[in-house]
C-alpha positions as CSV (number, residue, x, y, z in Angstrom):
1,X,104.8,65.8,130.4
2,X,106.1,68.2,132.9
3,X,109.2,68.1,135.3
4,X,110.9,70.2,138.0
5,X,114.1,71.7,138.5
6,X,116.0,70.6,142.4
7,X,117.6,73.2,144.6
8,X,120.5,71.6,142.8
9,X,119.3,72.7,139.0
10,X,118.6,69.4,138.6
11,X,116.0,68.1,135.9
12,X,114.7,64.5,135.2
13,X,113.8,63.3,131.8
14,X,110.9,61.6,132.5
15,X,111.3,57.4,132.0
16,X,109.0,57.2,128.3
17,X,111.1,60.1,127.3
18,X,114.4,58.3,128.0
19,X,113.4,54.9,126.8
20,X,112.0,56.7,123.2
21,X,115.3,58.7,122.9
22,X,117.3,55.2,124.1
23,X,119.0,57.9,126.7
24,X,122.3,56.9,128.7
25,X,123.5,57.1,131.6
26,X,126.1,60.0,131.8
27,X,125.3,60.3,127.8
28,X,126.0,64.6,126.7
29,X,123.4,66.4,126.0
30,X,124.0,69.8,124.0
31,X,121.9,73.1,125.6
32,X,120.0,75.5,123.2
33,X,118.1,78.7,124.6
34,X,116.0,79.5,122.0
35,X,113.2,82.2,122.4
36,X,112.8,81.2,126.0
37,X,112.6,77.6,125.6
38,X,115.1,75.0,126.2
39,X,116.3,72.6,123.8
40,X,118.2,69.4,124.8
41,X,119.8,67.4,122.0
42,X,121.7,64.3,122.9
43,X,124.9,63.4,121.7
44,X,125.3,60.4,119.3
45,X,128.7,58.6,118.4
46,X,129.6,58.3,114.5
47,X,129.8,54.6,115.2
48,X,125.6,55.0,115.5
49,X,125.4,57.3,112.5
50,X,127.3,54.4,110.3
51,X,125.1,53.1,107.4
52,X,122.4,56.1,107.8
53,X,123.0,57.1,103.8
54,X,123.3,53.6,102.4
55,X,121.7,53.0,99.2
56,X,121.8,56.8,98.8
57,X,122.3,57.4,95.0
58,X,125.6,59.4,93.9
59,X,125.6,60.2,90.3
60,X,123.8,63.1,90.4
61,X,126.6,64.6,92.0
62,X,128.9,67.8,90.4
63,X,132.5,67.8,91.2
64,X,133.1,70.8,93.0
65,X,135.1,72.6,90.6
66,X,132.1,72.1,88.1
67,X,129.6,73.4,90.2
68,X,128.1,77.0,89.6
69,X,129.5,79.9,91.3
């Protein structure tokens, strides 16, 4: 998929792009330059992240003052 930047520095995320990504409105994207490319990482709320680790086992787990140094 390509795009193209307006007089304005403008860019459009193309429509399947936005819909896959479920994209916003006025939603923040964060900027990364990274060996001349352009990385665009949206911005989700903690309220979204709720319930991402659930079932996730915990008694593996070292207190920290009994793990290694």
């Amino acid at each position: 998929m390509q795009t193209t930047i307006s007089s304005k520095y403008q860019v459009v995320i193309p429509k399947p792009v936005r819909e896959r990504l479920h994209l916003k409105p006025k939603q923040k994207l964060t900027v990364i330059e990274k060996d001349g490319m352009l990385i665009l990482i949206p911005h989700t709320s903690l309220d979204s992240l709720r319930g991402i680790a659930k079932g996730v086992g915990t008694e593996d787990y070292r207190e920290k003052k009994d793990r290694p140094r």
